[in-house]
C-alpha positions in Angstrom: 110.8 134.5 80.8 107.1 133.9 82.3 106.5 132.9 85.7 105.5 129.7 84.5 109.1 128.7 83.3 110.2 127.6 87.1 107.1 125.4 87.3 108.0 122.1 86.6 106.5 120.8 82.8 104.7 117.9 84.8 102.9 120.5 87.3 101.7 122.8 84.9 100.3 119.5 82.4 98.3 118.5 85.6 94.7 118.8 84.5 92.4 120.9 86.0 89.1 118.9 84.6 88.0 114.9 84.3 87.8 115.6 80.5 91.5 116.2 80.1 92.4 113.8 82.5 94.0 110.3 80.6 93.9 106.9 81.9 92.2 104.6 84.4 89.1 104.1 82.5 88.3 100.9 84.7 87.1 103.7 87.3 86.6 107.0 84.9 84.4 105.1 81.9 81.0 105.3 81.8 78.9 103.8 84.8 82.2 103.0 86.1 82.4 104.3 90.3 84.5 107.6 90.0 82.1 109.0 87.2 79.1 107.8 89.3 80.0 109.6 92.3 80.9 112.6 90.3 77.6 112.8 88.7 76.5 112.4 91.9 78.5 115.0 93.4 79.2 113.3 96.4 82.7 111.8 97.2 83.4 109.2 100.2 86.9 108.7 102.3 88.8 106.6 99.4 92.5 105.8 99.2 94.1 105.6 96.0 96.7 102.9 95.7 98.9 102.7 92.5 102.5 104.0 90.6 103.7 106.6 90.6 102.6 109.2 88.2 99.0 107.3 87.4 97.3 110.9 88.4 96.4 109.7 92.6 97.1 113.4 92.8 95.4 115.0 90.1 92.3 113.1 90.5 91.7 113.9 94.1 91.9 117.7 93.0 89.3 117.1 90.4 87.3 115.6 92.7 87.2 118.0 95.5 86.6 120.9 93.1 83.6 118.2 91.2 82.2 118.4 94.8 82.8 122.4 96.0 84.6 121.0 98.8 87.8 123.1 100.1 90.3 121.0 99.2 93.3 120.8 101.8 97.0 119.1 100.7 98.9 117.5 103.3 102.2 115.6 102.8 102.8 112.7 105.5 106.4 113.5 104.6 106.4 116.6 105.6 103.3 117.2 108.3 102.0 115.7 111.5 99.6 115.7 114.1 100.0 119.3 115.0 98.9 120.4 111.5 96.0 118.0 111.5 94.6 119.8 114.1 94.7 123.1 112.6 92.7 121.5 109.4 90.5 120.5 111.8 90.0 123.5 113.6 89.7 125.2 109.8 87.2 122.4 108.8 84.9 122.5 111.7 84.7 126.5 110.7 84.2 126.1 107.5 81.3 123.7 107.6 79.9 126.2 110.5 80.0 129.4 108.6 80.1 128.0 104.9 78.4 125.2 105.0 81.7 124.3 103.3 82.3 120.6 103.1 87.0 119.6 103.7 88.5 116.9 101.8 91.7 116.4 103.3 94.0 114.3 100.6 96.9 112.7 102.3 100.2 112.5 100.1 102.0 108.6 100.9 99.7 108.2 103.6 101.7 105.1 103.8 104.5 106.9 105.8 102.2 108.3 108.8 102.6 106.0 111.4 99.8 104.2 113.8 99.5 107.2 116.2 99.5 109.7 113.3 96.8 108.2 111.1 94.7 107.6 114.6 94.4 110.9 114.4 92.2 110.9 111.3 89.7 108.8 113.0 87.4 110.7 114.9 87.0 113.3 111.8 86.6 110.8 109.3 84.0 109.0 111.0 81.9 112.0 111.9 82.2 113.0 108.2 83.7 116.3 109.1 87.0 115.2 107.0 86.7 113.6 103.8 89.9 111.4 103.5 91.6 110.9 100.3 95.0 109.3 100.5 97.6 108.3 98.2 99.9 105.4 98.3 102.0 103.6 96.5 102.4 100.6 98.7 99.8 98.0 99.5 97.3 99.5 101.7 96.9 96.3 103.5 100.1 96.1 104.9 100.4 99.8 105.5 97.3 101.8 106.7 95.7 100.7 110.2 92.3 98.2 109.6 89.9 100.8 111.5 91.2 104.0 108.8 91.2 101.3 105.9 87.6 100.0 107.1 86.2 104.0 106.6 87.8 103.9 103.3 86.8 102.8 99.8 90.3 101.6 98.1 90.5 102.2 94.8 93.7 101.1 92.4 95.0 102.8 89.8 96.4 101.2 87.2 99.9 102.2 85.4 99.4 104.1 82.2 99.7 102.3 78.8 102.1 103.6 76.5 99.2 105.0 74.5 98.1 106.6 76.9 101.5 108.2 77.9 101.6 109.0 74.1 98.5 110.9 74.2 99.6 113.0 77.1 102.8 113.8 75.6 101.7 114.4 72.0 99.1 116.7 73.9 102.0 118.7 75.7 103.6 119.5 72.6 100.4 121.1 71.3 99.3 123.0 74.4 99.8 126.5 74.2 99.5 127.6 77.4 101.5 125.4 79.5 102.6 123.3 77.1 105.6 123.5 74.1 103.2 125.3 71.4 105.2 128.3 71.5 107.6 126.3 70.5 108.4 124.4 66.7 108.8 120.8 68.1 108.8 117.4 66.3 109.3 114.6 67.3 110.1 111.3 66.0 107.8 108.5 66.2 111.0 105.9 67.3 111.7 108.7 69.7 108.0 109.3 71.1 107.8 105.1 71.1 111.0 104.8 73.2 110.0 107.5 75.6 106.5 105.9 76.3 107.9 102.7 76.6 110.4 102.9 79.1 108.5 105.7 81.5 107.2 102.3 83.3 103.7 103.8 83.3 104.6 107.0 84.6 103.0 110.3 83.3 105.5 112.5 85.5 108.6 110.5 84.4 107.5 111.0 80.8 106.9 115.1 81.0 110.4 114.9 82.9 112.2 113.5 80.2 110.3 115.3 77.7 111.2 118.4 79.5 114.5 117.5 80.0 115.0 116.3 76.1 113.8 119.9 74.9 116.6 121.5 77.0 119.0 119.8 75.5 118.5 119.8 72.1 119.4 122.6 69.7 117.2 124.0 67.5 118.6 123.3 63.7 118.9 126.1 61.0 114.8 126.6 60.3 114.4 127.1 63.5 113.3 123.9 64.7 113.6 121.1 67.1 113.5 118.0 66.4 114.0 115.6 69.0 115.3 112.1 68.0 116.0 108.9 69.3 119.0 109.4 70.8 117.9 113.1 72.4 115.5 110.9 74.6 118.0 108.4 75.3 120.3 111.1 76.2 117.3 112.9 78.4 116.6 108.9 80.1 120.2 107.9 81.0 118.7 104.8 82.1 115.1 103.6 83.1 114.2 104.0 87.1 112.9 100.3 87.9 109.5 100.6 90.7 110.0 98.7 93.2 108.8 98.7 96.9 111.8 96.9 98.9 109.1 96.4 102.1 105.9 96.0 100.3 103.7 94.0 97.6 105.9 94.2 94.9 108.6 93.2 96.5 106.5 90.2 97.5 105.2 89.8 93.7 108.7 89.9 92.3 110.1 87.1 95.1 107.4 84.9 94.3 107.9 85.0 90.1 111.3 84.3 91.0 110.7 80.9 92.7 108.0 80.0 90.8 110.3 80.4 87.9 113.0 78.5 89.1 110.4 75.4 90.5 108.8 76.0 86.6 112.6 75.0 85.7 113.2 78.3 83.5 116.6 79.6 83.6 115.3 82.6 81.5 112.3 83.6 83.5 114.4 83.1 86.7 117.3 84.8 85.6 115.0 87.9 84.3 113.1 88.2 87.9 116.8 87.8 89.6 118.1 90.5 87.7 115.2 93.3 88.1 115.3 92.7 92.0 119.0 93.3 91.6 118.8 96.6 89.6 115.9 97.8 91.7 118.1 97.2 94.8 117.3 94.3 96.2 119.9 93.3 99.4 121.6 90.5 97.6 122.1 88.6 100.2 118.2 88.3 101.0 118.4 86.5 97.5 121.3 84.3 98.3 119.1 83.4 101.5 116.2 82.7 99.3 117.9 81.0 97.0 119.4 78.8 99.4 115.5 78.1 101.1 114.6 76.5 97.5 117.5 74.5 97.2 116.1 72.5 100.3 112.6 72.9 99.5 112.0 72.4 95.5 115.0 70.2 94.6 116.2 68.3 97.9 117.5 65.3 97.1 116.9 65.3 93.2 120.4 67.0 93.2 122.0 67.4 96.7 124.6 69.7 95.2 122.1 72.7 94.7 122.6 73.4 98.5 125.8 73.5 98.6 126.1 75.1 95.6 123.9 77.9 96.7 125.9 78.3 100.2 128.7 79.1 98.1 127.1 81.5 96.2 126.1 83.3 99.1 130.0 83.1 100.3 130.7 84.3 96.7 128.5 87.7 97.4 130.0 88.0 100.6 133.5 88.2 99.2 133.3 90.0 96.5 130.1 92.3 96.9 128.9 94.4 94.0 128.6 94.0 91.3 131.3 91.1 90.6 129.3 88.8 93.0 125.7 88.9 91.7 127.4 87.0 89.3 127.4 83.9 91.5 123.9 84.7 92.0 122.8 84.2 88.4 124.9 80.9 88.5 123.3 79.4 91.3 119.8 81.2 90.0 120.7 79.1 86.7 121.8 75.8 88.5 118.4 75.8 90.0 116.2 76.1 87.3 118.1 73.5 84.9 118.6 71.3 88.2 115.8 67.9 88.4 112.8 69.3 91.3 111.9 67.2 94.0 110.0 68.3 96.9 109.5 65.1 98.7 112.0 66.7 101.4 109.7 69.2 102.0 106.4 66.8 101.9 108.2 64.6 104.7 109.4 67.5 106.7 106.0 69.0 106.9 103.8 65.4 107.6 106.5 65.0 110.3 105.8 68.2 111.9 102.1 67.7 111.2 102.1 64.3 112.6 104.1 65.0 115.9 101.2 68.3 116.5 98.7 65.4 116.6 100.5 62.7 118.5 103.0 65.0 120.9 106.0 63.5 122.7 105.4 59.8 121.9 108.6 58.0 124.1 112.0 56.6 122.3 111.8 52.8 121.6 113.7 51.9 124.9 116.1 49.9 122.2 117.0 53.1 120.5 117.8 55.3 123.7 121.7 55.2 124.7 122.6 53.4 128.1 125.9 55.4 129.7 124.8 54.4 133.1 124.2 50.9 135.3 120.8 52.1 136.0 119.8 52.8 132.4 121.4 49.3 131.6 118.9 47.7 134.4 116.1 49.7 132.6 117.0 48.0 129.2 117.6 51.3 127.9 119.9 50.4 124.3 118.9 46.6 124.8 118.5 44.9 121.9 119.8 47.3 119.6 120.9 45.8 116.4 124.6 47.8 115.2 124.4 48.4 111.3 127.7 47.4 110.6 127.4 43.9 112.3 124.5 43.2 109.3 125.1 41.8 105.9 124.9 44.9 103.7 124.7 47.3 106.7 121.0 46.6 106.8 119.1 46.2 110.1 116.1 44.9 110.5 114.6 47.4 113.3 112.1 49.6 114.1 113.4 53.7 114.6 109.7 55.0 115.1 107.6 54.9 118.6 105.4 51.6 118.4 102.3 54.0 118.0 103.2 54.9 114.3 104.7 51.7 113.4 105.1 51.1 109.6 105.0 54.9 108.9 106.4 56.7 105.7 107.0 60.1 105.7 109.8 60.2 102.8 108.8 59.3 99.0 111.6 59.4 96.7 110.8 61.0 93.3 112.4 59.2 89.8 113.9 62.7 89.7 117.7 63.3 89.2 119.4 61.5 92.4 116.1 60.9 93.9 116.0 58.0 91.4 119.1 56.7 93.0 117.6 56.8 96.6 114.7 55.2 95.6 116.0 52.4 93.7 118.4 51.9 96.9 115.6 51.9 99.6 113.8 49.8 97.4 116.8 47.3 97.3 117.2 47.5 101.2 113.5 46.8 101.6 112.9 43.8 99.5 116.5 42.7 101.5 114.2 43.4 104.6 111.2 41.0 103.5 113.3 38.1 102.6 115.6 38.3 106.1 111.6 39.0 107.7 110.7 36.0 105.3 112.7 33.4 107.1 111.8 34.1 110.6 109.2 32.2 112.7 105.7 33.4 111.6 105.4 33.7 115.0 108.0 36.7 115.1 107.4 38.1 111.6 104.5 40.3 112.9 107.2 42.0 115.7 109.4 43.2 112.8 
């Protein structure tokens, strides 16, 4: 047994060069801006943002060593201030006796907090640190705006299944670090499956691979072949990405309800169930959930609130995993259920409207009168009661004089909407034949 055989498969496939290096050809390609500046020799403060396993790591190595800069590794996991000042310290020597240029890459720079990634600024600016972090989350939302500012961001893209192919194919042949040594095959339904469900990962991939080789036997010729079910074996079952805190958690949320406003049971159902199995707090769903109810079907079918409510109840009885099933019922109820968002149209003009007018006063006929006093100020005076009127219709105004005549609420011909509207509609024209009959000279006071 070499040495090598406690290395991880993964570690000892990373490449050492740009020409074995596979994927992100949007910045590698010819012309494109990593294999300008590496013609060029001359690498900026970047921050690479993408999966896991896209090659953020690898790429920064080959950089540095494109460049003949030292090349310094530092985990925001597992280092702090106190180290970057010894890099500093080390940097500031090396440029004075070597001439020696210091890229510092930063591992999940996304985990250093404000204070700790304050600390990078002076260096960075003065050029005596190169920075190059890593992150899987959204840089926006995670790296301070002066650091991000000094920084080129650059994303890298998940690997294709080709290109995971490629890599893996190319581990098999490698003698050195590779399987070589070895007599593999492997089937093409197996290789297919294992590129497929790596979710664009070249480390999940060599895991799997690695793992698959361990386990199965090699037949009577000496060889081994690795088959469909020696991957599925080696998977067990497909880690989902998913950032609980960051963009994707945003870009899955927002699928979801536009989904379920699209009226797609499948769609929604789909973008439900991979927030579940990514771990997801289902009851930040039910919440959701209950938020579209009110907002993109209102009215159209006033049990989709309730509905929801319970669902959340549901959850909170039961728990997992025999209450994500009330979940996916309400999730389902939603899509198939008519979408109205006039509710949510006459909310927001309401709001908008009382921003631009402010505290307009009650109609002095619509304010309640428990005292003498009130009474002598005609608070409640003239007040018409509802159920004195034919039809429990009343011919009053319920706004402040100022916005007279004023709609805010539009009725859709949308599930129950259709109902409302056909009823308001009823009650108006009742409305214009009572204002009808009144002297023209009170018609324009109603």
């Amino acid at each position: 047994m070499n040495n090598k055989s406690s290395i991880p498969l993964a570690e000892r496939m990373r490449p050492k060069s740009i020409d074995k290096f596979v994927g992100q050809e949007h910045l590698l390609g010819e012309g494109k801006l990593l294999n300008r500046l590496m013609n060029e020799h001359h690498i900026p403060s970047l921050i690479f943002w993408g999966p896991p396993g896209t090659g953020k790591t690898t790429l920064a190595r080959i950089l540095a060593e494109n460049a003949k800069a030292e090349f310094v590794f530092f985990s925001a996991v597992l280092s702090g201030v106190k180290e970057v000042r010894k890099i500093v310290a080390t940097a500031e020597e090396l440029r004075k006796k070597k001439n020696l240029d210091t890229i510092l890459f930063v591992d999940e720079i996304h985990r250093f907090n404000r204070s700790q990634q304050d600390s990078f600024l002076p260096h960075v600016e003065s050029g005596l640190l190169t920075l190059i972090g890593a992150t899987t989350e959204n840089p926006s939302f995670q790296v301070i705006a002066p650091l991000l500012s000094r920084c080129r961001v650059l994303v890298l893209n998940p690997l294709t299944s080709d290109n995971l192919k490629q890599i893996l194919i190319s581990t098999l042949h490698d003698q050195e670090n590779g399987f070589q040594k070895l007599d593999i095959q492997i089937e093409k339904t197996a290789l297919d499956h294992l590129a497929d469900t790596s979710d664009g990962d070249a480390r999940s991939a060599l895991n799997s691979l690695e793992i698959a080789v361990s386990l199965t036997p090699t037949n009577k010729d000496g060889k081994i072949i690795i088959e469909l079910q020696n991957i599925e074996e080696a998977i067990q079952r497909k880690s989902l990405r998913y950032d609980a805190y960051g963009e994707e958690h945003y870009n899955l949320i927002s699928a979801l309800h536009k989904s379920l406003r699209d009226s797609d049971p499948d769609g929604s159902l789909y973008w439900l169930t991979r927030m579940l199995m990514a771990g997801e707090d289902p009851l930040y769903l039910a919440r959701r959930l209950i938020r579209f109810a009110s907002e993109d079907i209102g009215n159209a079918d006033p049990q989709a609130l309730g509905l929801t409510i319970s669902a959340r109840e549901s959850y909170h009885t039961l728990g997992s995993p025999e209450g994500e099933l009330a979940l996916a019922q309400a999730v389902i109820y939603l899509a198939t259920a008519p979408k109205s968002n006039a509710t949510y149209v006459a909310y927001s003009d309401a709001k908008k409207l009382i921003n631009n007018t402010g505290t307009l006063p009650v109609p002095k006929h619509l304010r309640n009168a428990p005292t003498n006093l009130m009474k002598k100020l005609d608070y409640g005076k003239g007040y018409k009661y509802a159920h004195d009127q034919p039809d429990a219709v009343v011919m009053q105004d319920h706004l402040p004089p100022e916005l007279k005549g004023k709609k805010f609420y539009h009725p859709t011909n949308r599930g129950h909407e259709a109902i409302i509207k056909d009823r308001l509609n009823k009650w108006h024209k009742i409305l214009a034949e009572r204002k009808s009959l009144l002297p023209r000279s009170k018609q324009n006071d109603k």
